[in-house]
C-alpha positions in Angstrom: 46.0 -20.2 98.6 47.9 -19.4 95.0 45.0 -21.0 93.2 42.5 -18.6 95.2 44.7 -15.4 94.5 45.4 -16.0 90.9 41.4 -16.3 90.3 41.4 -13.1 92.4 43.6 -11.3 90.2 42.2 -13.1 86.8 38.7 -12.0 88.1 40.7 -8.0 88.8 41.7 -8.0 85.4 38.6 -8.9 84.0 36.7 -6.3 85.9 39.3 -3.4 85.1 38.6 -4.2 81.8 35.2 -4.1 81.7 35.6 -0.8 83.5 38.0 1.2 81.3 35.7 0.2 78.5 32.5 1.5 79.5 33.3 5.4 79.4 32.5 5.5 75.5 29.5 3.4 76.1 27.4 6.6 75.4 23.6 7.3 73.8 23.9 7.1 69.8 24.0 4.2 67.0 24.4 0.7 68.3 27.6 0.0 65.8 28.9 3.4 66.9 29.1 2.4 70.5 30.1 -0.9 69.7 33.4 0.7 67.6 34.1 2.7 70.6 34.2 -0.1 73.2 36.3 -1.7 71.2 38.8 0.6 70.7 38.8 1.3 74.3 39.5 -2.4 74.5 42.0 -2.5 72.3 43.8 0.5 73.7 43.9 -0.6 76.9 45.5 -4.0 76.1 48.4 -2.0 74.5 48.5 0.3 77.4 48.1 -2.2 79.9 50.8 -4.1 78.1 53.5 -1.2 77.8 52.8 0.2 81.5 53.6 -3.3 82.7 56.9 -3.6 81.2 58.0 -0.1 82.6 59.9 -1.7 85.0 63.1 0.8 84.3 64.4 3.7 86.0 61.9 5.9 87.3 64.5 8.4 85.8 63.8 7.3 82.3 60.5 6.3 83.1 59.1 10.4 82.7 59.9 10.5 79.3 58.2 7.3 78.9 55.2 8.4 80.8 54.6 11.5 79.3 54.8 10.7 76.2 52.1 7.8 76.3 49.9 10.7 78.0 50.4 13.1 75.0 49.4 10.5 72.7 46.4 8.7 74.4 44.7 12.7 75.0 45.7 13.3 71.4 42.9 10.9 70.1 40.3 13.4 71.6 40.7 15.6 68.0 38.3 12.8 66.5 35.8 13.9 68.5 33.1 13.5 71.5 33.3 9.4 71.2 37.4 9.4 70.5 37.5 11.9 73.6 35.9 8.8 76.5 37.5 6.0 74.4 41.1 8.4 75.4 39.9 8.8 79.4 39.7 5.0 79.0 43.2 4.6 77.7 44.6 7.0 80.3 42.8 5.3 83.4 44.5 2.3 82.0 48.1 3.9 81.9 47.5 5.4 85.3 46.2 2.2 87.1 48.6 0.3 85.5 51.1 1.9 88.1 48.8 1.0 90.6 48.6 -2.8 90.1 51.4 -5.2 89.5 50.4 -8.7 89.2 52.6 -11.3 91.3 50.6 -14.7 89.5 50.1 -13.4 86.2 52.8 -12.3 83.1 52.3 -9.5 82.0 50.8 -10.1 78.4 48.4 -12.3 80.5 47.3 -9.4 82.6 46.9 -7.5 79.6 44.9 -9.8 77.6 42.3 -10.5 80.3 41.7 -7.1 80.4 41.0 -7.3 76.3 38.6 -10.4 77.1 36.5 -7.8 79.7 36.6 -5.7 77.6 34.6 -7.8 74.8 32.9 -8.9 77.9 31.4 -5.3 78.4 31.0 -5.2 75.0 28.8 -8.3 74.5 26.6 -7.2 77.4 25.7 -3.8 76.2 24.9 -5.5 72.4 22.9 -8.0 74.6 21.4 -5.3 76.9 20.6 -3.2 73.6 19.1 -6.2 71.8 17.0 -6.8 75.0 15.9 -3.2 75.1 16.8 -1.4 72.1 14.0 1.5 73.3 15.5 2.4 76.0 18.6 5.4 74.8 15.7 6.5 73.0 13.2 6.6 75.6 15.8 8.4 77.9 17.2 10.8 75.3 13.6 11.6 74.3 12.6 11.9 77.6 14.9 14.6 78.5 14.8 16.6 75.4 11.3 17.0 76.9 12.2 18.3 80.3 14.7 20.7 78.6 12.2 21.6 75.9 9.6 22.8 78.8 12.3 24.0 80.6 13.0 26.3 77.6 9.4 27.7 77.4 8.9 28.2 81.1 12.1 30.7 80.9 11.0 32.5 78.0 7.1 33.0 79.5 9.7 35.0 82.3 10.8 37.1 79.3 7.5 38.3 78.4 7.0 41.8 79.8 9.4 44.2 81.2 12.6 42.3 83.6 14.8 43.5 85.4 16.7 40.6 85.2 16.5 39.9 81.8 19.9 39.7 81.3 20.3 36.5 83.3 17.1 35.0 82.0 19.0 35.3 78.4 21.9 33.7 79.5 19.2 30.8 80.8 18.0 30.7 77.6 21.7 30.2 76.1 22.4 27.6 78.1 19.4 25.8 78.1 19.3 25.9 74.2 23.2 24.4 73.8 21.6 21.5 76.0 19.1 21.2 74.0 20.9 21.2 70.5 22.9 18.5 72.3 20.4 16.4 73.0 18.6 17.1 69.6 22.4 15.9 67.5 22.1 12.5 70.2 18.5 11.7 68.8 19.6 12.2 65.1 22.2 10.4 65.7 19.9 7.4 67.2 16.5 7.6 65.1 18.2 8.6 61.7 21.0 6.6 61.5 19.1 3.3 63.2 16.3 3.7 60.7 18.8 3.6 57.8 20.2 0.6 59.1 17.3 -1.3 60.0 14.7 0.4 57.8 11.4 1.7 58.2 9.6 0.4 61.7 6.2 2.1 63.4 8.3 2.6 66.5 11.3 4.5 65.6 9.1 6.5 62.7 7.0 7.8 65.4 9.5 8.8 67.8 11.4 10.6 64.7 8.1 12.7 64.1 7.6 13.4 67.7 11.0 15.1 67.5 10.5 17.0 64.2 7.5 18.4 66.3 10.2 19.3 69.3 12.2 20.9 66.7 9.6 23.1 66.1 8.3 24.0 69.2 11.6 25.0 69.8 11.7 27.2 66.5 8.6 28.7 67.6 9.4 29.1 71.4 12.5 30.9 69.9 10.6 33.4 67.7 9.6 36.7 68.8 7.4 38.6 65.9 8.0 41.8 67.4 11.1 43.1 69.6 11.2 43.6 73.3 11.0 47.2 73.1 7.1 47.2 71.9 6.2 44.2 73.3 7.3 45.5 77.0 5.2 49.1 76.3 2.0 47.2 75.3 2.1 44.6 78.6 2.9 47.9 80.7 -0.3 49.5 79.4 -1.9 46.2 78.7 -0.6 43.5 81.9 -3.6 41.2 81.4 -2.3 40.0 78.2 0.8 39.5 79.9 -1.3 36.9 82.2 -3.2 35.7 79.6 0.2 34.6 77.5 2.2 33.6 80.5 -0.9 31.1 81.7 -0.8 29.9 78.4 3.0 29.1 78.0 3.4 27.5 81.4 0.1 25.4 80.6 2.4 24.0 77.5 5.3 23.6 79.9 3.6 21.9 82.2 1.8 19.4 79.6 5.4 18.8 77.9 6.5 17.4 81.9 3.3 15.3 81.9 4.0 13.4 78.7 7.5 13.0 79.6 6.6 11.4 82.5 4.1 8.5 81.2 5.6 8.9 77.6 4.6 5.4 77.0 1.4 5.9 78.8 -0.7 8.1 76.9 -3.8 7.4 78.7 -2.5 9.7 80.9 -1.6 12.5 79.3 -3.4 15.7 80.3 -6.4 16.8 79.0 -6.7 19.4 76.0 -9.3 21.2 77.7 -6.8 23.7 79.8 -5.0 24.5 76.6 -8.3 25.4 74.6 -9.6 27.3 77.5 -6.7 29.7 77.7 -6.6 30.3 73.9 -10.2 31.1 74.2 -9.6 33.6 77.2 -6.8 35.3 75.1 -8.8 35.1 71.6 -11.9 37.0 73.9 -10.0 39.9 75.0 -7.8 40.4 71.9 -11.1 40.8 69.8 -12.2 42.9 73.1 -9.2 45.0 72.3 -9.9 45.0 69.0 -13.7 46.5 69.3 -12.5 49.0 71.2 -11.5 50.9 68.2 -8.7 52.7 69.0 -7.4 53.5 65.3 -3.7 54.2 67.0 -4.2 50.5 68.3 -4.7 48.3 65.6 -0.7 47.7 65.0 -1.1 46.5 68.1 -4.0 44.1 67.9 -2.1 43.0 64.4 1.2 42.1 67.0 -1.0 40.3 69.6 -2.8 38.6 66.7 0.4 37.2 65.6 2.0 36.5 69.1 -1.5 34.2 69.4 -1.1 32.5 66.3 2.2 31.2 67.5 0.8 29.9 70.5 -2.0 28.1 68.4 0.7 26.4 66.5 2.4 25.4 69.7 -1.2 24.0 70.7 -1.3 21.5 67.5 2.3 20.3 68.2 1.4 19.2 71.0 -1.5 17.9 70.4 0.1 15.9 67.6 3.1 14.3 69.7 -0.2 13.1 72.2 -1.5 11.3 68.8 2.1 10.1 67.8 2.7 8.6 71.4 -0.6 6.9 71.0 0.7 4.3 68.8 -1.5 4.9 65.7 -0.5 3.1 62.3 1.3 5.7 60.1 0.9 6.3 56.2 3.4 6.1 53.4 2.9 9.8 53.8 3.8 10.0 57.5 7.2 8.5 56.7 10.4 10.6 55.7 12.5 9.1 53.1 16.1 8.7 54.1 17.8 10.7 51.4 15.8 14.0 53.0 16.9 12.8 56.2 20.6 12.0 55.9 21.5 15.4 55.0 20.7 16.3 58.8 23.4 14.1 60.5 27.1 15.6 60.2 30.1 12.5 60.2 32.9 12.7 62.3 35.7 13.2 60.0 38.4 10.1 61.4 40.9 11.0 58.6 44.6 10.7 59.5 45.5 14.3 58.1 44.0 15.0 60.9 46.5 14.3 63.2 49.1 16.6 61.2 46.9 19.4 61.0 46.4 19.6 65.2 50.3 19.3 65.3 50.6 22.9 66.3 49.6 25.2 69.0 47.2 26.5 67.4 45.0 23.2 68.5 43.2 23.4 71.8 43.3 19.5 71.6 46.9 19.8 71.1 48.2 22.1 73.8 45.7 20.6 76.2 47.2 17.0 75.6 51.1 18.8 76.2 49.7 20.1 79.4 48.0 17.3 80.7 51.6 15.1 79.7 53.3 17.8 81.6 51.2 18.0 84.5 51.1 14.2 84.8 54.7 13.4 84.8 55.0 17.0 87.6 52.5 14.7 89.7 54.0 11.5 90.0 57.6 12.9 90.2 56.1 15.4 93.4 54.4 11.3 94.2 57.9 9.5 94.4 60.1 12.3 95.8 57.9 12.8 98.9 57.4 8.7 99.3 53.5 9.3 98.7 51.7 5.4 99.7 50.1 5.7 96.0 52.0 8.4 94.3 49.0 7.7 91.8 46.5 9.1 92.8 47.8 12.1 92.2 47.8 11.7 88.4 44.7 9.7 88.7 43.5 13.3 90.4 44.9 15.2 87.3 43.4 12.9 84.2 40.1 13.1 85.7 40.1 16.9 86.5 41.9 18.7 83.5 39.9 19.9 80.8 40.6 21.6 77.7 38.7 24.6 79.0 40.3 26.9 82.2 36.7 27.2 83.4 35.7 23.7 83.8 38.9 22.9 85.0 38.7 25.0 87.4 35.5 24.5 88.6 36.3 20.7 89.1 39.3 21.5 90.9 37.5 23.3 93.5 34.3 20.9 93.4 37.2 17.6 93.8 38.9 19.2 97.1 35.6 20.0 98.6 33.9 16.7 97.7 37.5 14.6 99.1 37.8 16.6 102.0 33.8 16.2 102.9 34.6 12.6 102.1 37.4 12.2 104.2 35.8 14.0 107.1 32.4 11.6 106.7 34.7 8.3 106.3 36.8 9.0 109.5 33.8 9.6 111.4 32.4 6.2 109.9 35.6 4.6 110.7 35.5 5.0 114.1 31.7 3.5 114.5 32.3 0.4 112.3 34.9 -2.3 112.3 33.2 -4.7 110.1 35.0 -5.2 106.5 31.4 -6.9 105.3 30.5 -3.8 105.8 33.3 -1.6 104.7 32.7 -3.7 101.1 28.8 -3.1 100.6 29.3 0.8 102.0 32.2 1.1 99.3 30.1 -0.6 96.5 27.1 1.6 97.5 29.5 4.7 97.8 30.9 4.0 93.9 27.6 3.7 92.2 26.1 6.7 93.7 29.4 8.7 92.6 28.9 7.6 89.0 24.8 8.1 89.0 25.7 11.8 90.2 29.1 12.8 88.2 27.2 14.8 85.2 24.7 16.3 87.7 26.6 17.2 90.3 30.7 16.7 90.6 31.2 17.8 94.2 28.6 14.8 95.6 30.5 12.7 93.1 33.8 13.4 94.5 32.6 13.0 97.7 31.1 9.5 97.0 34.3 8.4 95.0 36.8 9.2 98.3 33.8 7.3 100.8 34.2 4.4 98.0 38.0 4.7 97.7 38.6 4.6 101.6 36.2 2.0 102.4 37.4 -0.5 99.7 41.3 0.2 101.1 39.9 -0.1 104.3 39.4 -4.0 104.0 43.0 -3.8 102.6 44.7 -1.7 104.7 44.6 -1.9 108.7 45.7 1.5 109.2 42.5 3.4 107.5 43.5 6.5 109.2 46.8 7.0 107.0 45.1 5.8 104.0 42.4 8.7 104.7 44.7 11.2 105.0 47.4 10.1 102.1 44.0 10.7 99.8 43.3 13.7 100.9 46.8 14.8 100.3 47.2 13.5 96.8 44.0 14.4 95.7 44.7 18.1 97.3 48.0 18.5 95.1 46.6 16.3 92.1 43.5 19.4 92.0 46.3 22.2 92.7 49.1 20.7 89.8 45.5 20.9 87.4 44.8 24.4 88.1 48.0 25.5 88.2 49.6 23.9 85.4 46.0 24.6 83.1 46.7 28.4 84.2 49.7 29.1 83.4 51.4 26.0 81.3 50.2 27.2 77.3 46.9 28.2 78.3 44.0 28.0 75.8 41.9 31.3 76.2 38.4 31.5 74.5 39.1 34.9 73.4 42.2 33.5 71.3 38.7 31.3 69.2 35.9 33.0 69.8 36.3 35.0 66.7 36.0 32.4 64.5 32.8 31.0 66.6 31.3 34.6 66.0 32.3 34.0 62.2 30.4 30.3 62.1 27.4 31.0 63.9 27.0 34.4 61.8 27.7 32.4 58.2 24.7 29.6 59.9 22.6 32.3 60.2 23.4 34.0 57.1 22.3 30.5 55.2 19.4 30.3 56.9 18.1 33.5 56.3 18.8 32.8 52.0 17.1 30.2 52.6 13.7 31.9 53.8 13.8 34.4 51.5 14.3 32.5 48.3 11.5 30.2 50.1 9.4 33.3 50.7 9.8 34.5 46.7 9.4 30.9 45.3 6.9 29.6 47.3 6.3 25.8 47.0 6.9 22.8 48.9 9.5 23.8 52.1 13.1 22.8 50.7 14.9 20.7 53.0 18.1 22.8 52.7 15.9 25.5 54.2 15.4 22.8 57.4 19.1 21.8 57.3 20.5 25.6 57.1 17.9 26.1 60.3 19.5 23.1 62.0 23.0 24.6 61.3 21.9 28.0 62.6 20.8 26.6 66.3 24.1 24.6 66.6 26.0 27.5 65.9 24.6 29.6 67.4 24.6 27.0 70.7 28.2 26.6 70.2 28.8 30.2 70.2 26.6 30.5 73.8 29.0 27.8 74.9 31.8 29.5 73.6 31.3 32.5 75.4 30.2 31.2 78.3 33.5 29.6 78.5 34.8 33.1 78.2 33.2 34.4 81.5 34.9 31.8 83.6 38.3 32.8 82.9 40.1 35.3 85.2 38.8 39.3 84.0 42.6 39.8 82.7 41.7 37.2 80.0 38.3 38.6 78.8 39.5 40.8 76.4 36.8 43.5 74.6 34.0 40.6 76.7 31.7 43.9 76.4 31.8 44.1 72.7 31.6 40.1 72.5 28.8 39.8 74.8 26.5 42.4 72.1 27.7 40.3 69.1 26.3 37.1 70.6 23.3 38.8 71.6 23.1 40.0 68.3 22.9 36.7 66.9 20.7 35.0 69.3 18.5 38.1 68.5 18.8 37.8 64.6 18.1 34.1 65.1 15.0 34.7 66.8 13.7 37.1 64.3 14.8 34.0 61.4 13.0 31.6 63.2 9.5 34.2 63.4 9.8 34.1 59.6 10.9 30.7 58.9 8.0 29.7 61.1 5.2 31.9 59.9 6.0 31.5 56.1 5.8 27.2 56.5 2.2 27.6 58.5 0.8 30.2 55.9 -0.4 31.1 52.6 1.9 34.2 51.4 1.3 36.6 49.1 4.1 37.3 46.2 7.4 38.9 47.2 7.5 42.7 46.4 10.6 44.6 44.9 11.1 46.1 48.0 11.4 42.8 49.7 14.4 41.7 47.4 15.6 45.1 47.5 16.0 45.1 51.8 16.9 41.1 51.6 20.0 42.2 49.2 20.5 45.3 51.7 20.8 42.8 54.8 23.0 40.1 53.0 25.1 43.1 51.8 25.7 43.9 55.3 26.3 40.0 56.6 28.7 39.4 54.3 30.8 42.7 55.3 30.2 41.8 58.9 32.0 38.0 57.6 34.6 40.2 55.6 35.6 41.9 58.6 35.4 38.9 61.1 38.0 37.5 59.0 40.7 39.7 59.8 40.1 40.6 63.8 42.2 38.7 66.0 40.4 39.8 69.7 43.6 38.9 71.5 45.3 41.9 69.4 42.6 44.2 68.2 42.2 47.9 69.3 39.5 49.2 68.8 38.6 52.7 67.1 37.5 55.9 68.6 35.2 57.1 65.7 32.0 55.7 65.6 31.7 53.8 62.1 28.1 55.2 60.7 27.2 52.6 57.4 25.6 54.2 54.5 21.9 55.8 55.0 19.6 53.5 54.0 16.0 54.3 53.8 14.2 51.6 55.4 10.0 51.9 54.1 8.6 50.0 57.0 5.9 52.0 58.0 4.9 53.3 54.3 4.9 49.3 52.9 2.9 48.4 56.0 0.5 51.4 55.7 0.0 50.7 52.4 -1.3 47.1 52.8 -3.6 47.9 55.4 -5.2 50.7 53.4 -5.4 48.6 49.7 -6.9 45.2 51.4 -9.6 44.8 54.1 -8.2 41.5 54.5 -6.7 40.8 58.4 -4.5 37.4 57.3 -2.9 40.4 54.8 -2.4 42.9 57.4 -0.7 40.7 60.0 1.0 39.1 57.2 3.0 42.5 56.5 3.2 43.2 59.8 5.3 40.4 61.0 7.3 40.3 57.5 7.9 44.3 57.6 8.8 44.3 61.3 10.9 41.4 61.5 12.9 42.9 58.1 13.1 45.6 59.7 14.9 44.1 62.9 16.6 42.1 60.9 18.3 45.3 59.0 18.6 46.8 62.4 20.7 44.3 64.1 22.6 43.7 60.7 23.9 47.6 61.2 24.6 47.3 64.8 26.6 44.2 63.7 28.6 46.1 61.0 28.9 49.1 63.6 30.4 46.4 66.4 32.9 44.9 64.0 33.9 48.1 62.4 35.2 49.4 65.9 38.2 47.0 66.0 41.6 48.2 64.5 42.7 45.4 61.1 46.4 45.9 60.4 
């Protein structure tokens, strides 16, 4: 019988091991996961080790407990990776409380959670080795979905909406997704090809994500504002059909080939595509014969709105040829110096941990509240005689977030999914007396929990309590009192969270967003250098130009997310959210109108720069960098803001007269639409760039 039970608990130690290490066993480079498991196995030796030596007064054991929290969450300021290799060192520390083992020291417990650790480790190198394709194909995949996602919500935008709005904020959040996803594939396709050099396989895949890239950049531009757009579908609804057909036919193909991506016999045909350029290229020039003189701005915008569609056509049409396996060129590859400058490294330096030593660090206050909030729980656990005064800070660890608004909403979603649990296990309980069965139900139960906890939190919660009670249930004889001490401690653990995140040094985006304002602002302020230097110097497209574009869509992303943040937390919190709101608008506007340029200038032959052109380019930077100036010193926790209106300084803007003039020197079209889109996106650009400076002006700098 001791023989028996000290394999069982050898065979425990091995699987919590293997366990607290797979959290950081995330998409990205193979030697990056590989660092994080092992780290995570390494920190949960130590843990393991200290939490089973804390056999003191539970007195003196707070201090002791707290601490180890603050330090373990600390290790999230190095980032995404160093954040899940933290959860794994504080599951560790928590279950460590749980489990006591009667055969084993303690430094043998420990170390045979190492060793499964390195187990986990050696079979996810193994399981890579064996597949390597498949983060990429699964990465790739989903940038797809999100990437036709992103074009089915903007073919909602075209025309007037009433709920435009909310199909913005769609767009927001679909586009920090996205920008997600697209870092995850740098960091997998770049970084492997360095390592491993140059293969068919990955340098396909990397050029069918350059072309997602773009179709991104393209879905994103607008060559005209809203305003004119909505009055010509109004008068004009079957281009509206005509575009909308069109977008959702791309959509819909972008689905198709991320559903037989490795299949491309069975990709769908380019007919449907050609047709519905055709049907819009017939009733543009139908428009155009009409000879309306009033209406050939007009035909110039459609023109332009079509060739964006066009280039959307041959993207796609060239991922179809890259997913067909053909033997690439020395020209199809991209050399690795061009393509290093895209990834951005986690800085792991130890300065680091001095600079978040203050309050001013989310990471910081977040890993004091969490300490806090932990030792709160299992002091509540002991003085009430909880059965596993544990799983109250097990409830607290997994909840708590940096951010009130996730916290919160997994607060809520963790009581709803436990009690739904509890409810469907007690019901269960009384049908089936069969601990066979109580074992495959809470296998089944745990695996569909972690398959659903990034889609869907409340179904995960309530497969995690089905798992929890059915695995104590082969344990336990009394299954109704383990049902109901889980409900309880989960029920505080969720209420300590919310509480203690509210009111215990909370962290209030308004206290940052300033500075996320400032970042995405300077991103787009790069980017837009960028094209017009490109757009006076012509030549081969710079890859500074490429990198400041990449930079403006992750700042921009972050600032979505940022904000987005913002309207979670209670209305008392949302200070000047108004103003806020039009200055991300603002920028997601003036991005649009960067990437209409950026686009149009790389597919076509421009003619030379004019005066004026570098005369409103100066104008525009001129007013970004006084925008920048004045970001610097608002604080939107403090600010007031001004009654008078701030008017900036008259500025003649010759749109119409530049544009006038180039249709009536030239009888060429590629000319006309050339200074149409250039001239009306300038303009917009200027425009916003004033409303920015009028926005910022309005807040009071001591």
């Amino acid at each position: 019988m001791g023989i028996t039970t000290n394999k069982f608990e050898i065979g425990l130690a091995l699987c919590f091991g293997a366990f607290w290490c797979s959290p950081s066993d995330v998409s990205g480079r193979l030697k990056h996961k590989q660092v994080g498991i092992l780290f995570s196995a390494i920190l949960v030796v130590v843990i393991s080790f200290i939490g089973g030596y804390l056999n003191i007064s539970n007195y003196l054991l707070f201090p002791i407990l707290g601490f180890l929290t603050f330090c373990i969450a600390f290790i999230s300021i190095y980032g995404f990776r160093a954040s899940l290799i933290s959860f794994s060192g504080l599951l560790a520390l928590v279950l460590s409380f749980a489990h006591k083992s009667e055969n084993l020291e303690v430094y043998q417990y420990a170390l045979l959670i190492g060793v499964g650790g390195i187990w986990y480790l050696f079979l996810s190198t193994l399981w890579y080795k064996i597949n390597p394709k498949a983060q990429t194909e699964e990465t790739l995949n989903q940038t797809f979905i999100l990437t036709a996602d992103f074009l089915d919500t903007r073919r909602q935008l075209i025309g007037e909406q009433p709920n435009r709005e909310d199909l913005q904020t769609q767009l927001m959040t679909l586009q920090s997704e996205l920008n997600e996803h697209h870092q995850t594939l740098r960091e997998i396709l770049i970084l492997s090809r360095k390592s491993s050099g140059k293969s068919n396989y990955q340098s396909r895949r990397l050029l069918v994500f350059i072309q997602l890239i773009e179709i991104l950049e393209t879905a994103v531009a607008n060559p005209v504002n809203y305003d004119k757009i909505d009055v010509l579908f109004k008068e004009h609804p079957e281009f509206k059909i005509d575009f909308q057909k069109l977008i959702s036919e791309f959509s819909h193909q972008l689905r198709s080939i991320a559903q037989n991506i490795n299949k491309s016999k069975l990709f769908p045909s380019n007919k449907n595509l050609a047709e519905a350029i055709k049907t819009l290229e017939n009733d543009i020039l139908k428009f155009k014969n009409e000879d309306h003189i009033e209406d050939y701005e007009r035909y110039l915008m459609l023109q332009n709105l079509l060739d964006y569609q066009k280039k959307q056509f041959e993207k796609i049409k060239k991922i179809k040829w890259l997913l067909g396996n053909p033997e690439l060129t020395s020209d199809d590859y991209i050399k690795n110096d061009k393509l290093k400058r895209f990834i951005d490294s986690q800085d792991y330096n130890p300065k680091l941990i001095l600079r978040n030593l203050s309050f001013r660090s989310t990471i910081f206050k977040h890993s004091l509240r969490l300490a806090v909030a932990v030792m709160l729980g299992y002091g509540i656990g002991l003085f009430f005689d909880f059965q596993n005064p544990y799983w109250i800070i097990l409830t607290v660890i997994v909840i708590m977030r940096p951010s009130y608004g996730l916290t919160k909403t997994r607060s809520r979603d963790r009581m709803i999914g436990t009690l739904i649990g509890a409810v469907l296990a007690t019901g269960l309980v009384f049908v089936i007396n069969d601990p066979y069965i109580y074992g495959a139900l809470g296998v089944l139960s745990l695996v569909i929990a972690f398959s659903m906890v990034q889609k869907n939190y409340k179904a995960s919660a309530t497969f995690i309590t089905l798992s929890v009670i059915f695995i104590y249930a082969i344990l336990q004889p009394d299954i109704l009192k383990v049902i109901q001490f889980r409900v309880i401690d989960t029920l505080i653990g969720a209420a300590l969270s919310y509480t203690t995140m509210r009111w215990l040094w909370p962290a209030w985006s308004f206290m940052e967003i300033g500075d996320n304002i400032k970042d995405s602002l300077k991103a787009n302020t790069a980017f837009f250098k960028s094209i017009s230097t490109y757009y006076q110097k012509k030549g081969n497209v710079p890859t500074s130009l490429k990198v400041n574009r990449k930079e403006a869509f992750l700042q921009t992303s972050n600032l979505s997310s940022a904000f987005q943040r913002m309207a979670q937390e209670p209305e008392s919190k949302q200070n000047h959210i108004d103003d806020i709101y039009e200055l991300v608008v603002i920028n997601h506007s003036f991005l649009s109108s960067l990437a209409s340029l950026s686009s149009y200038i790389q597919n076509y032959a421009t003619t030379e720069a004019s005066e004026d052109f570098v005369l409103i380019t100066e104008k525009i930077n001129d007013n970004l960098d006084k925008v920048c100036s004045q970001l610097k010193h608002i604080k939107f926790d403090e600010s007031k803001t001004n009654e008078s209106v701030f008017e900036p300084e008259p500025f003649n803007f010759p749109v119409n007269r530049i544009t006038n003039d180039a249709i009536s020197q030239s009888d060429s079209e590629r000319l006309h639409k050339e200074a149409h889109l250039i001239w009306e996106q300038l303009y917009w650009l200027f425009s916003l760039s004033e409303k920015m400076l009028k926005l910022t002006a309005k807040f009071k700098i001591d």
